[in-house]
matplotlib code that plots the C-alpha trace (Angstrom):
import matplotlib.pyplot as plt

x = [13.9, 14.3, 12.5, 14.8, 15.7, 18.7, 19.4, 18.7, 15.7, 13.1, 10.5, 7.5, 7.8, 11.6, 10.0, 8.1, 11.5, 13.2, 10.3, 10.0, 13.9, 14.6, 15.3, 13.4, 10.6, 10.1, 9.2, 6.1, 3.6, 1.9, -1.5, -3.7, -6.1, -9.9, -12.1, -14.3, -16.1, -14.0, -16.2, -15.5, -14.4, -13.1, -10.8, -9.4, -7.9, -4.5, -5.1, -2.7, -4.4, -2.2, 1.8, 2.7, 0.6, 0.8, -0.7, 1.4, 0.4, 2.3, 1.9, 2.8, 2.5, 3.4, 3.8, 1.6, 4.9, 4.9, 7.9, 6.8, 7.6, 7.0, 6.1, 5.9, 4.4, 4.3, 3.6, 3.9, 3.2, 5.2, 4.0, 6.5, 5.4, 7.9, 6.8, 3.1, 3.3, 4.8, 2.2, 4.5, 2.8, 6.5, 7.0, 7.2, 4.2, 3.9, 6.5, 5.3, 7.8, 7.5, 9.4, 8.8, 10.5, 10.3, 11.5, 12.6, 12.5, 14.2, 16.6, 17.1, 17.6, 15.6, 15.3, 14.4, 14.4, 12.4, 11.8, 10.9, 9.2, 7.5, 3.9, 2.4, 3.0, 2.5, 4.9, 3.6, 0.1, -2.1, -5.8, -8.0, -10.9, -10.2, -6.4, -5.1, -1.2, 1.4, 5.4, 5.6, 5.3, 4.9, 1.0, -1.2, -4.7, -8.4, -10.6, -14.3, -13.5, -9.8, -6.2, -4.0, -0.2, 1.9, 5.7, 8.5, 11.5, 15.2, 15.5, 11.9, 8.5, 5.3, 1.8, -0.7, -4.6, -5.8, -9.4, -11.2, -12.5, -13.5, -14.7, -12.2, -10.9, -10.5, -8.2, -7.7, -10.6, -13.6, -10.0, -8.1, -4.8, -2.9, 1.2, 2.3, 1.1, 0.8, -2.3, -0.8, 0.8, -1.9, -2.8, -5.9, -5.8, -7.0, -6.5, -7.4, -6.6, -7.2, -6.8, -7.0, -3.6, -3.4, -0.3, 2.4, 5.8, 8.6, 12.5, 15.5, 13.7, 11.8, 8.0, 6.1, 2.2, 1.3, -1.6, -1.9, -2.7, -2.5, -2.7, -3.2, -2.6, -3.7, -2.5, -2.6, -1.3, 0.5, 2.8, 6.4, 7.2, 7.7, 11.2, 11.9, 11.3, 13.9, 12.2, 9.3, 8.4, 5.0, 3.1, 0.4, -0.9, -3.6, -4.7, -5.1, -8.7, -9.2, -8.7, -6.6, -3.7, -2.0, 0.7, 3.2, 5.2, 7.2, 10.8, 12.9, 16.6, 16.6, 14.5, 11.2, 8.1, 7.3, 3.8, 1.7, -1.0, -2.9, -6.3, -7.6, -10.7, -11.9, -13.5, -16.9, -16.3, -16.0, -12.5, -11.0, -8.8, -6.0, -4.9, -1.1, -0.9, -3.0, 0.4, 3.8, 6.8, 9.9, 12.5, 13.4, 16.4, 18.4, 20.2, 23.1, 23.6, 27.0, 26.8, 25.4, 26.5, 22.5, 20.8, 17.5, 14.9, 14.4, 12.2, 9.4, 6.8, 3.8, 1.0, -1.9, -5.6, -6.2, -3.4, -0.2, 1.7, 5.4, 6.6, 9.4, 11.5, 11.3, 14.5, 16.9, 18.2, 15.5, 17.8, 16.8, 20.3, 18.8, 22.4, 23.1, 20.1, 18.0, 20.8, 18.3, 18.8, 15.1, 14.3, 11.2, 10.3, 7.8, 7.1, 5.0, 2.8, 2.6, 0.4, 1.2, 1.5, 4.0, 1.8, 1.7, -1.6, -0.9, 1.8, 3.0, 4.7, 7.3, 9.1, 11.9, 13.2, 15.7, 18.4, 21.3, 20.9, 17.9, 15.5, 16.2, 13.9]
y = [14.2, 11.4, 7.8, 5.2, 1.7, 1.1, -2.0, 0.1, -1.1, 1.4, 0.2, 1.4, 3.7, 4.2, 6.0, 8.1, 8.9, 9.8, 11.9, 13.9, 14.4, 15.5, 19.1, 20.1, 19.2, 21.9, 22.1, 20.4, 21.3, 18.9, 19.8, 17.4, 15.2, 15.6, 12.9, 11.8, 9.2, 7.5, 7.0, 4.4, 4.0, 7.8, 7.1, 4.4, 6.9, 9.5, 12.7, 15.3, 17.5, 15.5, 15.6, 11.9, 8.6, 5.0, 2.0, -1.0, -4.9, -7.8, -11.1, -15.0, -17.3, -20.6, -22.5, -25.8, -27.8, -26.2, -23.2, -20.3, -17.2, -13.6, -10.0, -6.5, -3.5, 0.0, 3.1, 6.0, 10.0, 12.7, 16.4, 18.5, 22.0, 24.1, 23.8, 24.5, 28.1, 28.0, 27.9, 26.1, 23.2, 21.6, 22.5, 18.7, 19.3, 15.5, 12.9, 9.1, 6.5, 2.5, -0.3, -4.1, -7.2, -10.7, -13.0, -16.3, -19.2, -22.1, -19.7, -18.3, -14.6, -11.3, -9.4, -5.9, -2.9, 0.9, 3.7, 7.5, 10.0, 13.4, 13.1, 14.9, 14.5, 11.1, 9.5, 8.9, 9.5, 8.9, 9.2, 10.6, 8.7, 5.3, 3.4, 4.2, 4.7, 3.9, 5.1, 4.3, 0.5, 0.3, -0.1, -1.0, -0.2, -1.2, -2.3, -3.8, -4.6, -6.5, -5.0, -5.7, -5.1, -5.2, -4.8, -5.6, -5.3, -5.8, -9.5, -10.1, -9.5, -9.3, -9.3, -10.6, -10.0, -9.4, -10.3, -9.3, -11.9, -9.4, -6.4, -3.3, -2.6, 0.6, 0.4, 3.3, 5.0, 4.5, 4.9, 7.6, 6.1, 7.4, 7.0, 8.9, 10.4, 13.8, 14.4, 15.5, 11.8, 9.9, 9.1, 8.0, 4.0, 1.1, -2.4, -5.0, -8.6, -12.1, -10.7, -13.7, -13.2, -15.2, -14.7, -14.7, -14.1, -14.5, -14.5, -14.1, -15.4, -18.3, -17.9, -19.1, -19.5, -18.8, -18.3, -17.3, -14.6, -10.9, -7.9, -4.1, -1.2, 2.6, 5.6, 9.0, 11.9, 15.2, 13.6, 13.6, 10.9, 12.0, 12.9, 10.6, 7.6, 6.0, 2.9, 1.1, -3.1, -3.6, -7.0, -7.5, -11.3, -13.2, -16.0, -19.5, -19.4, -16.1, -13.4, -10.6, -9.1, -5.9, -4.7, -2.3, -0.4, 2.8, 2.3, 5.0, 5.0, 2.8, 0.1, 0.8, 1.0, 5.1, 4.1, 1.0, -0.2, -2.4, -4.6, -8.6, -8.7, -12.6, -13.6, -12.3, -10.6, -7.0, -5.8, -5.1, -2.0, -2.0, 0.7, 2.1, 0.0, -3.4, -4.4, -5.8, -7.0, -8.9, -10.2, -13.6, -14.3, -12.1, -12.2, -10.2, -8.2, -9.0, -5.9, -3.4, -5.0, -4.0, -6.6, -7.3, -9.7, -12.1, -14.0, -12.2, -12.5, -10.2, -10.0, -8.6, -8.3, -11.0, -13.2, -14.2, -15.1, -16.0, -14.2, -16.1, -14.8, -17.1, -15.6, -14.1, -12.2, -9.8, -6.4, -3.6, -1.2, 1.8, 4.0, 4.6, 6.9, 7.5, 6.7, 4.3, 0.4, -1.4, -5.2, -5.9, -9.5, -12.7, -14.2, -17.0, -16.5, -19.0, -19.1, -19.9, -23.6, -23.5, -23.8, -21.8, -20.3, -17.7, -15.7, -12.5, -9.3, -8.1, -4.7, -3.5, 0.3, 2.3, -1.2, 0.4, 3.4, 6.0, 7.5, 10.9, 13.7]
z = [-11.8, -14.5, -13.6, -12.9, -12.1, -9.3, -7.3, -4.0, -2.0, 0.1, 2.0, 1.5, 5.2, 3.5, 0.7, 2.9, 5.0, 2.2, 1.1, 4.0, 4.4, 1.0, 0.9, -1.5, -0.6, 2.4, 5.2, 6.9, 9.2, 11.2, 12.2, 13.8, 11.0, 11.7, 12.1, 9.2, 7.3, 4.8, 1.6, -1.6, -4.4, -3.8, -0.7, -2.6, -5.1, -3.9, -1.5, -3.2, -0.1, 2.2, 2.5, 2.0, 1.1, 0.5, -1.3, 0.0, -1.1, 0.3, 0.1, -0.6, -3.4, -4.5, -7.9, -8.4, -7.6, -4.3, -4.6, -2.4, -2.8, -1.0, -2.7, -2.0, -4.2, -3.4, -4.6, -3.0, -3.3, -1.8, -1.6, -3.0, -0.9, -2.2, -5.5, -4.6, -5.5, -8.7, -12.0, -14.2, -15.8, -15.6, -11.6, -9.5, -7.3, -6.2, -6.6, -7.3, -5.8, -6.5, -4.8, -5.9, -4.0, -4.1, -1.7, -3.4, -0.4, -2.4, -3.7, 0.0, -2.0, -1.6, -5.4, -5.1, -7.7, -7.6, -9.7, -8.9, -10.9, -11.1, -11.1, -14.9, -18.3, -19.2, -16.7, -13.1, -12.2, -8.5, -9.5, -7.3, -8.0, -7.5, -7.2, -10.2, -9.7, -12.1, -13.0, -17.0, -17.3, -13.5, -12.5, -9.5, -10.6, -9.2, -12.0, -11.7, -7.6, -8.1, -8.0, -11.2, -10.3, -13.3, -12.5, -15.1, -13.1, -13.4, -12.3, -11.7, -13.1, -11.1, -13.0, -10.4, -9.9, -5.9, -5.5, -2.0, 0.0, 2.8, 3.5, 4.3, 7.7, 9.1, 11.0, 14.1, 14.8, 12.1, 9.7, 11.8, 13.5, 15.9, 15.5, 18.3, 21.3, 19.9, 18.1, 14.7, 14.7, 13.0, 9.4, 7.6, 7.0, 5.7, 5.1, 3.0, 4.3, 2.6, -0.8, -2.8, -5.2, -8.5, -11.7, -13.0, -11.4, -13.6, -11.7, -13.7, -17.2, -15.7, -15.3, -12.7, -12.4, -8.9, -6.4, -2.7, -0.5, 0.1, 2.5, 1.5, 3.4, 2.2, 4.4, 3.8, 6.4, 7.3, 9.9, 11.4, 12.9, 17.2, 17.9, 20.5, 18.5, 16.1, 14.2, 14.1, 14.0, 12.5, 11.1, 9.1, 9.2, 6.9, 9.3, 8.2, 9.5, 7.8, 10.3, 10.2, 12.9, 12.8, 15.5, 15.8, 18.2, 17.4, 19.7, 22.0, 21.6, 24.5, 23.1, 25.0, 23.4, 22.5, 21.0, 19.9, 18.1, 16.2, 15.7, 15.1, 12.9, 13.0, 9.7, 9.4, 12.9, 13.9, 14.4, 17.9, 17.4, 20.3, 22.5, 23.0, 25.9, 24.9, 22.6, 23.3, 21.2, 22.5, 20.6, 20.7, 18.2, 16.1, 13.1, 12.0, 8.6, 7.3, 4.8, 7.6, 10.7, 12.1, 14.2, 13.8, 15.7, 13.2, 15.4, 18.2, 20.5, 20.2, 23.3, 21.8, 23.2, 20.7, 22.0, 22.4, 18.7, 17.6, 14.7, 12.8, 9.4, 7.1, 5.9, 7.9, 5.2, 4.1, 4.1, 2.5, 2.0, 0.5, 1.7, -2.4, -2.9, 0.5, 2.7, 5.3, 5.7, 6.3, 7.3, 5.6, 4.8, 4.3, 7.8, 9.6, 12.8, 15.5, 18.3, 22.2, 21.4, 18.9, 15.7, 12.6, 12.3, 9.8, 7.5, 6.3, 6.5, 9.2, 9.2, 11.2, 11.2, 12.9, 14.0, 11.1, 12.4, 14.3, 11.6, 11.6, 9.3]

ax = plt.figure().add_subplot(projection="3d")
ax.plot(x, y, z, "-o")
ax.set_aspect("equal")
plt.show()
């Protein structure tokens, strides 16, 4: 497989769809993850044990002048099983995937591009010491405690620096969270929220220096998403006062709620890690994709033991159409966070899966 650049968007849970659907890849058995103590700087490096991982950053940014702007870098690795036999030094025993948008707010216009790659010879690599991943002139790498992302895309180029401001949070338990209610339905995972993000970003030609905020996740698993569920809505929200919220809810056919999940980690606090039942998400506006015809809650309320919040786009149109090479369509997209009176109290990521069409592997 030849690295590429298409128009086609994935979102970073796209990749790992596409991933586990693709034929080749074989098939998968999910086994329940044991419990253990995640350790650093290794568990910030790739897993190659495990089927399917990803290092996801979003974030927000605005010029001195005051244009904001949101981002989104992945990378991802895929397992290839079937070629996990095979003692050719050319056979594709991982796949590395990477996805970049930026949402421009003034502009009103989401920019998205991604490449793919077999993992070896020079041309996409996922260290397993520290993160270290890259697709040819695609990078997101840890150096001396801060992320460097460096993404020349086709309309857009990202070259931003993520400081910590916090330490990591484990999210699940001690790093172990559940997806599902069957055991084998759970990945390893972190976070890293309040990343402090300074760069460049550079839209169609014209450079911008910018500075803002940031939020990391890093999972790594063996699951299949549970049969009965066919998308997903998840946030991950940098506070203003510095804390950090995480919800999500995996949906039936029906709409219901199959699994949830979550924490709140106030700053300098000890995170409260919610149960399947401590969450709820119900959507209060929706907006319509002309190209897709999907409808997606643009606008939600989230109960969480934390709180009740308002989550509102701030841009409807945030599609993702991936149909021209994985065949899904994903609403991923820069968002603010209210709370029960009506005020913003922080921003970030929202995703929606499943509303084109149920996620089928």
């Amino acid at each position: 497989m030849q690295p590429g650049r298409t128009s086609f968007a994935l979102s970073r849970r796209g990749l790992l769809l596409a991933a586990l659907a693709a034929p080749a890849l074989g098939p998968v058995t999910a086994w329940a993850l044991p419990e253990r103590r995640l350790e650093f700087p290794r568990d910030f490096g790739s897993h190659p044990d495990l089927h399917t991982e990803w290092w996801y950053i979003t974030g927000h940014a605005k010029t001195p002048a005051g244009r904001e702007f949101g981002f989104q870098v992945t990378f991802f690795r895929s397992r290839v099983d079937a070629a996990l036999g095979m003692r050719s030094a050319f056979a594709a025993k991982n796949l590395v995937f990477a996805h970049a948008a930026v949402t421009d707010l003034e502009g009103r216009v989401l920019l998205h591009d991604h490449r793919i790659a077999r993992a070896g010879f020079g041309v996409a690599e996922a260290s397993t010491s520290d993160t270290d991943v890259r697709i040819r002139d695609w990078s997101l790498v840890r150096e001396n405690g801060l992320y460097i992302a460096r993404i020349p895309a086709g309309e857009f180029a990202l070259d931003l620096r993520f400081t910590p401001t916090q330490p990591v949070l484990l999210q699940g338990k001690a790093g172990l969270s559940r997806k599902g209610p069957d055991e084998s339905q759970a990945s390893y995972y972190y976070s890293e929220p309040q990343l402090k993000a300074q760069g460049k970003l550079t839209l169609k030609g014209q450079a911008f220096d910018v500075g803002g905020a940031a939020w990391l996740d890093h999972e790594w698993s063996e699951a299949l998403m549970h049969p009965e569920a066919v998308g997903w809505d998840w946030i991950g929200m940098n506070l203003d006062d510095g804390s950090a919220l995480t919800a999500f809810h995996l949906r039936r056919s029906d709409g219901s709620a199959l699994w949830g999940g979550g924490s709140f980690r106030p700053r300098d606090g000890v995170a409260r890690i919610f149960a399947n039942d401590e969450v709820r998400f119900e959507a209060l506006k929706s907006w319509d994709s002309p190209r897709t015809q999907a409808r997606y809650p643009t606008q939600w309320r989230v109960q969480t033991p934390a709180g009740a919040f308002e989550v509102r786009a701030l841009l409807d149109d945030q599609e993702l159409d991936s149909r021209g090479s994985t065949g899904g369509v994903y609403w991923e997209g820069v968002s603010d966070l209210l709370d029960a009176q009506g005020r913003r109290v922080g921003r970030g990521y929202l995703e929606m899966t499943g509303y084109a069409a149920p996620l089928r592997l």
